[in-house]
C-alpha positions in Angstrom: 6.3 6.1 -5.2 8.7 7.8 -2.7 11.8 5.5 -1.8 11.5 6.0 1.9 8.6 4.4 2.3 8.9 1.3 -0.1 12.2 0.8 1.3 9.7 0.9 5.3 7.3 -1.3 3.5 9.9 -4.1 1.9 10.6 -4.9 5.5 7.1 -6.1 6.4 6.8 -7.8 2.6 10.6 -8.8 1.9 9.9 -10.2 -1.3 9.7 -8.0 -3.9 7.3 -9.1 -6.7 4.6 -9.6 -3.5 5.3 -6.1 -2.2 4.8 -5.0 -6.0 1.5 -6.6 -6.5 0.0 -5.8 -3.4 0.7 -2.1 -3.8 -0.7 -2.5 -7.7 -3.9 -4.5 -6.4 -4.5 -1.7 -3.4 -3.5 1.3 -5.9 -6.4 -0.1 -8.4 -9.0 -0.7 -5.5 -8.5 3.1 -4.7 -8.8 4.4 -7.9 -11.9 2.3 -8.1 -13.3 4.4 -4.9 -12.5 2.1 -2.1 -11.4 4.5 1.1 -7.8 4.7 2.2 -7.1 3.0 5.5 -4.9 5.9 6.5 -5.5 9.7 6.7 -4.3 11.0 2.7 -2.1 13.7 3.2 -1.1 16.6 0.5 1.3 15.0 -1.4 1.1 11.6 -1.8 -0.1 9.5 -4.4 -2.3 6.1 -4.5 0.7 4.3 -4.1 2.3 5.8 -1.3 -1.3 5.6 0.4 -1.0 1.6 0.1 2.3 1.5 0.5 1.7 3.3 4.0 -1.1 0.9 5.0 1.0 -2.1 4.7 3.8 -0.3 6.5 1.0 0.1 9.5 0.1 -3.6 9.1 -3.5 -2.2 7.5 -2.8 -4.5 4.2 -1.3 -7.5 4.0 -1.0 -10.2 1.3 -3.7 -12.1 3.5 -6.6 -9.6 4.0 -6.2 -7.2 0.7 -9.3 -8.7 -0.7 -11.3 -7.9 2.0 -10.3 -3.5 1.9 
């Protein structure tokens, strides 16, 4: 996971373990072949994908269940 962005991400989830599992649960529902919710770019990993989603509001603890 690149620093920048969970350090962008822990200030829409500011607690931690949440921020921890959501990116888990989202990194799992990709590699199980759900779509990203935001353009995958050369570089980045499952985890920065959903750790960009939640930093654009896409993901949240509420409505993970339903990406």
């Amino acid at each position: 996971m690149r620093a920048d962005l969970v350090e962008e991400a822990a200030k829409h989830i500011t607690e931690y373990p949440i921020l921890i599992n959501l990116v888990s649960k989202r990194v799992r529902q990709i590699a199980s072949g759900r779509s990203p919710l935001v353009d995958r770019r050369p570089g980045l990993r499952d985890a920065d994908l959903a750790l960009l989603e939640i930093i654009q509001g896409k993901i949240t603890p509420l409505n993970i269940d339903d990406n």
